[in-house]
ROVO-258348 format. One record per residue (C-alpha): residue in one letter; x, y, z negated. Coordinates in steps of 0.02 Angstrom, whole numbers, plus 50000, padded with zeros to 5 digits. Each point is the difference from the previous one (the first is absolute). Example, Ala and Ser with C-alpha at 12.3 -4.5 7.8 and 13.67 -1.06 7.14 Angstrom:
! residues 2
a506154977549610
s500695017250033
***
This chain:
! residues 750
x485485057748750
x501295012350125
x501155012549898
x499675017250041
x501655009849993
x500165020449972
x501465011750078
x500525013849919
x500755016250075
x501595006449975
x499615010249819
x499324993949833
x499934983450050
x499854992049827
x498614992650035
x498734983550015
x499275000550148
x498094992450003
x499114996550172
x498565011549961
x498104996750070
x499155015450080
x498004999149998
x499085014150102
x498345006149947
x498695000250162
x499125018349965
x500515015649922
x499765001649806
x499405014749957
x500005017249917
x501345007249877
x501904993649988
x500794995449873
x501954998049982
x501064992749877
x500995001249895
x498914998249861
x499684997249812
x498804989949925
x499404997349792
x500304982749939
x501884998250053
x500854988349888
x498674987749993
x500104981850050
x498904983449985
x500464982150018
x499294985850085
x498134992049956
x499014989150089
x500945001850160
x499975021049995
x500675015349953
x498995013749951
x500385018449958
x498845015349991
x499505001950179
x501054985250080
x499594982350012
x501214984850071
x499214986250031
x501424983850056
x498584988250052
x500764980550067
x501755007149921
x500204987849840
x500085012949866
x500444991449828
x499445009549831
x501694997249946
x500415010450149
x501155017849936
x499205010450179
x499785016649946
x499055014350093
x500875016549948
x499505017750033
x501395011250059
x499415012250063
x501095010349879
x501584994650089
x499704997150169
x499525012650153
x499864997650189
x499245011250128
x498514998650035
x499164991149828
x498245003749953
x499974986949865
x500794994049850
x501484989550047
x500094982549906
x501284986049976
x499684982550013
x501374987549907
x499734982150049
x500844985449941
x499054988050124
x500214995950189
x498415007950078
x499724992050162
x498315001850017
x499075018150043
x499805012449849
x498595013050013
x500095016649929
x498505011649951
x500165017349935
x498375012649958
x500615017350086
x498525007149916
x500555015549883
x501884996450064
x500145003850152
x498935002650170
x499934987750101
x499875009150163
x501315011250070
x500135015150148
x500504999650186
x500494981850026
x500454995349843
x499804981649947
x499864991149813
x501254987449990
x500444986849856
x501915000949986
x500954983349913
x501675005549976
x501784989249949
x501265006949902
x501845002950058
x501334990049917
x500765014749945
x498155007349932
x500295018850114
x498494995950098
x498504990150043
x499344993350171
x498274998350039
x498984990750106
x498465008050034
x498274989050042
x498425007750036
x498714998149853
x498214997750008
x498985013649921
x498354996549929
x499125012349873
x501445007849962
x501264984849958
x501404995850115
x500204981450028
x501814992050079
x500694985950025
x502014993050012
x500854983149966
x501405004449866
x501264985950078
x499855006950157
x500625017649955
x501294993749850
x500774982250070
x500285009850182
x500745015249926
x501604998650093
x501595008649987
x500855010850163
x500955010449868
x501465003949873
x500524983549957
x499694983850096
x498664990950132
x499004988349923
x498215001949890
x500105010849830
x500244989049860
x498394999349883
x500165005249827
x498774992149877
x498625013150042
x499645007550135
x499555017550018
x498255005650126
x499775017349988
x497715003650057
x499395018850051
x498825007950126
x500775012350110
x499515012850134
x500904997250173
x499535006650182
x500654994550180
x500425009550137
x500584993550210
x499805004850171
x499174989650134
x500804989050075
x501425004249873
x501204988049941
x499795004649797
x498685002749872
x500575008749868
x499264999449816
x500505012349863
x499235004749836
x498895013649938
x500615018849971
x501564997750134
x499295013150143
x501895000150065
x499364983550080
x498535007150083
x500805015350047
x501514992650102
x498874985750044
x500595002150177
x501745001349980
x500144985649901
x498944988050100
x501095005850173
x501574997249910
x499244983649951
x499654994350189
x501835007650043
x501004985249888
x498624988450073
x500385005650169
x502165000349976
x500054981549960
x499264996050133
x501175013450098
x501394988449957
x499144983850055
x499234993249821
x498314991750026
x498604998949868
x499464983350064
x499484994749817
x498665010849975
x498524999250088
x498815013049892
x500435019250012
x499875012749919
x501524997449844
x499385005049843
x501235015249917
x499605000649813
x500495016649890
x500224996849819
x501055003949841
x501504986350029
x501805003049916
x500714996050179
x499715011550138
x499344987250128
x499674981450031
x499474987450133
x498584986149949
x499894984650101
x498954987649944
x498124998949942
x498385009550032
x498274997349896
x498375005649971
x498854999549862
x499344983349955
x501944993849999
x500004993150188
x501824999550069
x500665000950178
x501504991850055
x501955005949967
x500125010950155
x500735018150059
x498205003250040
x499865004949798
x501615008849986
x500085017449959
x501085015049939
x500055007549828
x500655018249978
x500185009249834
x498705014849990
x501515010049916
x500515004350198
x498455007450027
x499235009749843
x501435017150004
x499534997750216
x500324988450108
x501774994550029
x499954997450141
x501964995150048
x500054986949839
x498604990750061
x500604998950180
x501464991649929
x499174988549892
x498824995350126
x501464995350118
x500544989149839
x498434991349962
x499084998650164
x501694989950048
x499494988949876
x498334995050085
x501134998150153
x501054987649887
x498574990249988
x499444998650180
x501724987750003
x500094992949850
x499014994049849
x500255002049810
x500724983750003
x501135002650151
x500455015649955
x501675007949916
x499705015149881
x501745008550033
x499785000550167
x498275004250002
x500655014549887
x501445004350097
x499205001650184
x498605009749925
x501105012549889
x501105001750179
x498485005250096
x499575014849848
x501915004350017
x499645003150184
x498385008949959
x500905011449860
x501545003350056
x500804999049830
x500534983949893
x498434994549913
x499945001649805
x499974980749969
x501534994750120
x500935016249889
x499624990349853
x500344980650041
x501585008150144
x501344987849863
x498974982650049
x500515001650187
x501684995149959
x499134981749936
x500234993550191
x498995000150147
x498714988549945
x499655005149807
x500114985549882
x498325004649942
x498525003250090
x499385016649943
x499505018050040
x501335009949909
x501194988050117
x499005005950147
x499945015049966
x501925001449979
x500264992950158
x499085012150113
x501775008050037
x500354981750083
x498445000850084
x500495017650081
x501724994250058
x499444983950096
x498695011050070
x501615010350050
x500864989050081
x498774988650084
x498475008450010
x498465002849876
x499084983850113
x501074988249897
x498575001349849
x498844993850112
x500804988150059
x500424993749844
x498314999049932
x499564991350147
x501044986949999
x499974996649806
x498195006149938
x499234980550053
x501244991649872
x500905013149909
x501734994750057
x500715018050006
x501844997549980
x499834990850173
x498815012350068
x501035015049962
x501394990850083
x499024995750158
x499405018850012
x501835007349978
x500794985550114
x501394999449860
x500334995249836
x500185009449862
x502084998949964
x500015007750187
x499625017049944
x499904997849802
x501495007049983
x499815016850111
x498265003349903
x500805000249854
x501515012450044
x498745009350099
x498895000449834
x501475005349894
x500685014150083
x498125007850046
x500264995850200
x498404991849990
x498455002849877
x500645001549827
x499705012649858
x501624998849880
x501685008850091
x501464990149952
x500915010849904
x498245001549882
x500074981150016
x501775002049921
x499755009949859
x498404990449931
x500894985850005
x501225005249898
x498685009849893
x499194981649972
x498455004850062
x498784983149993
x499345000650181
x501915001750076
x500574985249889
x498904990150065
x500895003350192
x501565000849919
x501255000649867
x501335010149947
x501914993149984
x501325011649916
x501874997150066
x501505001249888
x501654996150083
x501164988849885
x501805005049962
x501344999950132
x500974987249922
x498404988249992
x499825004050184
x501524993550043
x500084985749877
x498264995850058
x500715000950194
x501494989649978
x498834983749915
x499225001050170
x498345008149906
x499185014450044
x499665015449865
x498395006549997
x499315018749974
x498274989949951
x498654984750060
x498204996549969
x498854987650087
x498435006150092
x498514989350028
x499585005550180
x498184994150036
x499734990250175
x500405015550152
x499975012849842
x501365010349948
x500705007949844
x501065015649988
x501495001949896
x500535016949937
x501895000349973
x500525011049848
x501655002949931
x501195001449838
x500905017250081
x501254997749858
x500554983250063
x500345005050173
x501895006549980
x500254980049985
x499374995350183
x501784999150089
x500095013950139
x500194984250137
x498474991849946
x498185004450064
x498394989549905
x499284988050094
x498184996949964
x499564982750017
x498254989050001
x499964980550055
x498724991050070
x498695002050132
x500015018050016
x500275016950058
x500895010849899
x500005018350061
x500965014949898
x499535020250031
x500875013949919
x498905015849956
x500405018049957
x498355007349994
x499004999150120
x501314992850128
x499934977550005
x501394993350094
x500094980250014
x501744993449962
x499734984850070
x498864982349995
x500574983449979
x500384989749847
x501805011149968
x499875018050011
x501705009149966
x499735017049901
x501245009850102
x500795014749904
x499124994949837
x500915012749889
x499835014550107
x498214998050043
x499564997149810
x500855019549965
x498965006450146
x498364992449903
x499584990150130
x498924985649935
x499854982250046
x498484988050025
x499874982050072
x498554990450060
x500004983749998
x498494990050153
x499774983049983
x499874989050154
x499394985749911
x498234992950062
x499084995449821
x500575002349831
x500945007549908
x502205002350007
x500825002449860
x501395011550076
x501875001649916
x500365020250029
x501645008849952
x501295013050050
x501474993750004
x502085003650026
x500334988450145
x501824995850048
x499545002450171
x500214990450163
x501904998750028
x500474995850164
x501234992350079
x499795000550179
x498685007850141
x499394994750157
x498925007550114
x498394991650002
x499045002750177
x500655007650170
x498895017050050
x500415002750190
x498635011450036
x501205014150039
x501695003550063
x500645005549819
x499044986449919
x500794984250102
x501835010949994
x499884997849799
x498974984650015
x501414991050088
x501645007449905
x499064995549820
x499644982450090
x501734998550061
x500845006249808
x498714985449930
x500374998249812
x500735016249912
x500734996549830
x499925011049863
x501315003649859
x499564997349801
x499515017950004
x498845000550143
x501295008850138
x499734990050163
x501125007250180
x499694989250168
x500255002350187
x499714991450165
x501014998450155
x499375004350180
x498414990049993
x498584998950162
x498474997049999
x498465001650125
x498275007649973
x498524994450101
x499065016150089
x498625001250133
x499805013450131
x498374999950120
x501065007750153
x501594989649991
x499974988450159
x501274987549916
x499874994949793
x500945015049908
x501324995149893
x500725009949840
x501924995049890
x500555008549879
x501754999049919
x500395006849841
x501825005150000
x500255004949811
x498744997849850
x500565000949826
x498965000049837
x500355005349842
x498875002649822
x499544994049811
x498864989649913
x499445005949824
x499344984549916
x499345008949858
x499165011950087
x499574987450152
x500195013750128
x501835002950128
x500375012950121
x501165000350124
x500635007250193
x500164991750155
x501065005350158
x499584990750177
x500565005450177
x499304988250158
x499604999650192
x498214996550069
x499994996650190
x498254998250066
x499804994350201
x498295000950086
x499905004050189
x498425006050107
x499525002450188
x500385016950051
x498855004750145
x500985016550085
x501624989750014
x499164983750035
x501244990349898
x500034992549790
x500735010149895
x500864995049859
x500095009449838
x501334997849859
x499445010649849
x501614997649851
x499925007949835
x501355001649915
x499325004149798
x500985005549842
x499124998349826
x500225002549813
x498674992349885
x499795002949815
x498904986549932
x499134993849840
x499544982249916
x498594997849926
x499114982749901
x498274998750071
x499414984849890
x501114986250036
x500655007850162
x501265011350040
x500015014350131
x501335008150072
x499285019250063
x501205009150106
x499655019050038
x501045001850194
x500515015450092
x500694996050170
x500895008450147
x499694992450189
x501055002850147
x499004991550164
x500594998750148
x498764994750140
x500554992050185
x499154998550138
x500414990050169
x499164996650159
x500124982350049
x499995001950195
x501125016450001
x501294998349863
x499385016249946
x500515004649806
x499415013249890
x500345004749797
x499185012349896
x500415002249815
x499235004449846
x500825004649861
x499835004849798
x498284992349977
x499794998849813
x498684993549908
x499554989149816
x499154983249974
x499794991049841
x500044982650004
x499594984249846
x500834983149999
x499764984449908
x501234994749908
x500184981149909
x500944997349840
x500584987349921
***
């Protein structure tokens, strides 16, 4: 026997979700309606099993082939006292059984005196056999069309087929509901009518007393064709099901909306095969009773409709709840317009990775954020493409791979910064993020954790510095789930600070196979400080008295399980160094190969014990290759530099130097060209003769360091021309041109 799986929308969600079995009555009932809820005599009662029945006042349950034992503790229960749905016109009864039932169970109640058996307009007599909820808020019927003969209703349902397939697309895993040692049937006789267009793609059934349903019957059954006709916009096919029109059931539920796929039957217990052809959509008649609302149902018609999409890809055995749950809550997003309820109230579990570690809905729902920002930066065709490639054999991991043409460390890390500081689809602001953290707030320490600094005595700085240690403000390890992230909010012992040594700047440090990435907040302004696995917390004291706040997130890059990360801020001694050397040439300008060659030509430059470094180069040429499309012969450009000298500091505490630069050279460029009034070449000699002054600033970018020079120059040029045939010389000058360039270098160390 094929599961039958259940979706639920995006609020209330704690449910079971039963494939439910829709019978349709061929002819029109009758006379007078009746609509539930209602209250019957006799509540409280119950009987227990004899001879293979239960019997109670006007109900009868008779389990035929089933092998009923004496000894057997199935109880038929009235409770009618305690349990309502819409629509009712009987008592409402509950079955324990202690037994597997796999063969058919029939049902017979005598309406007579209880209730008519005939209703108004198109109303039909249904027998409803409902499951309880885990959590007991609400009950979910399947409805089967009795027999009626001389006033007794007759129907018939296999109790294994509705109990063993209940199956679980909810609050807490995949998988079929564990069985207690009874279960639970609840038996009633309810009013329900139908309503569709021709040709439409929906019939929808609703119960007794709900005229919102028939008066907006049009709106509702266009806005029914229009998510039909969207997916389809965006290239879905429906190639599963075969048999139109979808069946849209309104009922009491404690969720607003699910998606059926599974089974359909009719009385007499005959069962067609596992198919979309059966599935259907359930919506809570709560949206429709106070009017209809309209906008909410839109939205969770974009949610569950998806669902039957799901299926035209995959199967309940192929298929992945999380992502089933976060496509579908993406696609309500885009219908809404604001964050749905149920990705507001999983958002923490979206920091568990990528790829959840369990396979649920609260994980998909948390992840429709994830959804939104792939659909960002690709484009929204990547969840097709995905459910193409794994719906046959539920590899998603390598589908979602093949669809985005990446993997996931290629981008993990922006999503999550992007997350973080609300640049993409996220509900918390960081400096809320912050202060809930700290507040210890359940659903924040889940993403993160809280670590309070306290800076240790000056003297234990130092001592701790001179054993080659390094003194810490404070550590913790983070268990950073595979291409998840955690976020660290950095507190601090104020009274402690007057220790930190004016010199020194925190360094906060995480190891491993990461990205560590540090922002500084003041409201609502988020600055990043830096990524990497060392982020230096420049100006640490002074930023603290301005109340600027400090937050790290920690991504990790790792592919599968989990990394147990070793996080601290620490008081490093710094990178001394020794000497410098310019890394890489950059000849892509005149300035640029001027400095590129003098800084070549200096090589090494040494610096003292405290940082102070002063070098200089002698005349020094170079050439830089140039085109020109006119020049008849291949131009050629030297330069000489004629003085360059370079001065500046290196704070190794702070990691950071500044310093000024002073370079004068001569550029001679030569290109010649036919000139067609003289008849002759014609050389031209174009000589610039530039003065600079530089200041610049060094700066660790990870391991590297960068030299960034800030240039204002001064250009005399001097251009000569000369006929070749004639002799003939002119020279025009220009003079004073001024202008600024800024310029980065690579520098090695040691």
């Amino acid at each position: 026997m094929k599961q039958k799986s259940f979706r639920c929308s995006s609020i209330g969600i704690l449910l079971i979700l039963v494939f439910i079995l829709m019978g349709y009555h061929a002819g029109k009932l009758g006379a007078r309606a009746v609509t539930g809820p209602f209250s019957f005599d006799g509540s409280g009662k119950e009987t227990r099993i004899k001879d293979g029945m239960l019997s109670l006042d006007e109900i009868q349950v008779d389990f035929g082939n089933n092998n009923m034992q004496e000894s057997s503790e199935t109880v038929l229960s009235d409770v009618s006292h305690i349990v309502q749905a819409d629509g009712l016109v009987s008592p409402i009864y509950r079955v324990d059984i202690d037994v597997t039932c796999s063969e058919p169970v029939t049902v017979t109640m005598d309406l007579d005196g209880i209730a008519p058996i005939s209703g108004e307009d198109d109303e039909v007599l249904m027998m409803g056999v409902g499951v309880e909820t885990p959590n007991g808020e609400s009950i979910l019927y399947k409805f089967i069309e009795p027999l009626i003969n001389d006033g007794n209703a007759t129907g018939m349902f296999v109790p294994a087929e509705i109990i063993d397939n209940t199956f679980i697309r909810g609050i807490s895993s995949i998988g079929k509901v564990s069985k207690p040692i009874k279960e639970k049937l609840y038996l009633g006789f309810f009013y329900y009518s139908s309503m569709d267009e021709a040709n439409g793609h929906f019939r929808v059934w609703f119960p007794g007393g709900i005229k919102t349903v028939t008066r907006d019957r049009l709106t509702l059954l266009t806005d029914l064709e229009s998510v039909y006709q969207n997916y389809l916009s965006k290239n879905y096919q429906y190639s599963k099901r075969t048999k139109w029109p979808m069946d849209v059931h309104i009922q009491s539920l404690d969720a607003e909306g699910y998606y059926s796929e599974g089974k359909s039957g009719t009385a007499g217990g005959t069962v067609y095969a596992n198919t979309s052809d059966y599935g259907c959509i359930y919506l809570n008649s709560n949206l429709f009773k106070d009017g209809y609302r309209r906008q909410r149902v839109k939205e969770i018609l974009a949610h569950e409709f998806f669902h039957f999409v799901q299926y035209n890809y995959a199967t309940p055995a192929t298929g992945a709840t999380w992502l089933d749950e976060s496509t579908a809550t993406y696609f309500e997003w885009k219908e809404s317009g604001r964050i749905p309820d149920s990705t507001i109230k999983y958002w923490h579990l979206i920091y568990d990775g990528v790829f959840p570690e369990e396979n649920n809905a609260p994980n998909g729902y948390a992840r429709m954020p994830l959804i939104d920002y792939l659909a960002q930066n690709n484009t929204e065709n990547f969840i097709l493409e995905t459910y193409k490639n794994g719906g046959p054999n539920g590899d998603w991991v390598n589908a979602w791979h093949v669809a985005l043409q990446s993997q996931g460390n290629a981008w993990v890390v922006d999503f999550y910064d992007k997350y973080f500081t609300g640049e993409t689809t996220s509900y918390y602001k960081p400096f809320i993020f912050y202060k809930d953290l700290i507040a210890g707030k359940e659903a924040f320490l889940h993403a993160g954790t809280v670590l309070n600094l306290t800076v240790p005595d000056k003297e234990e700085i130092y001592a701790t510095l001179e054993n080659d240690d390094i003194p810490l403000l404070g550590s913790t390890t983070l268990s950073i789930p595979a291409l998840g992230a955690r976020v660290v909010a950095l507190g601090i012992d104020k009274d402690t600070l007057e220790n930190l040594p004016d010199d020194m700047d925190p360094v906060v440090h995480a190891e491993g196979n990461i990205v560590l990435t540090v922002y500084e907040i003041k409201g609502s302004h988020v600055e990043t400080l830096g990524s990497g696995n060392d982020i230096r917390l420049k100006d640490f004291k002074e930023k603290l008295d301005e109340d600027v706040i400090l937050i790290a997130l920690v991504v990790g890059l790792q592919e599968s399980g989990r990394a147990d990360v070793n996080f601290s801020v620490q008081l490093q001694p710094g990178l001394i160094l020794e000497t410098i050397e310019l890394a890489e040439e950059d000849t892509s300008g005149n300035i640029e190969a001027a400095y590129s060659a003098a800084l070549m030509a200096i090589g090494d430059i040494s610096l003292d014990d405290y940082g102070n470094f002063n070098a200089a180069s002698g005349s020094v040429k170079t050439q830089r290759e140039i085109t020109s499309s006119y020049s008849l012969r291949e131009p050629t450009l030297t330069i000489e530099v004629t003085d360059f000298n370079i001065s500046g500091t290196w704070d190794a505490n702070r990691q950071t130097g500044t310093g000024t630069v002073k370079c004068s050279f001569v550029s001679e460029r030569i290109t010649s060209e036919w000139d067609e009034d003289e008849e002759c070449e014609v050389t031209y000699t174009q000589t610039d003769n530039v003065t600079s002054t530089a200041d610049f600033a060094m700066e660790m970018r990870g391991d590297e360091l960068f030299l960034l020079f800030n240039i204002t120059y001064d250009t005399d040029i001097v251009t000569l021309s000369e006929c070749s045939a004639y002799g003939m010389e002119s020279t025009f000058q220009d003079t004073d041109v001024q202008d600024e360039i800024e310029l980065e270098f690579l520098y090695t160390t040691p």
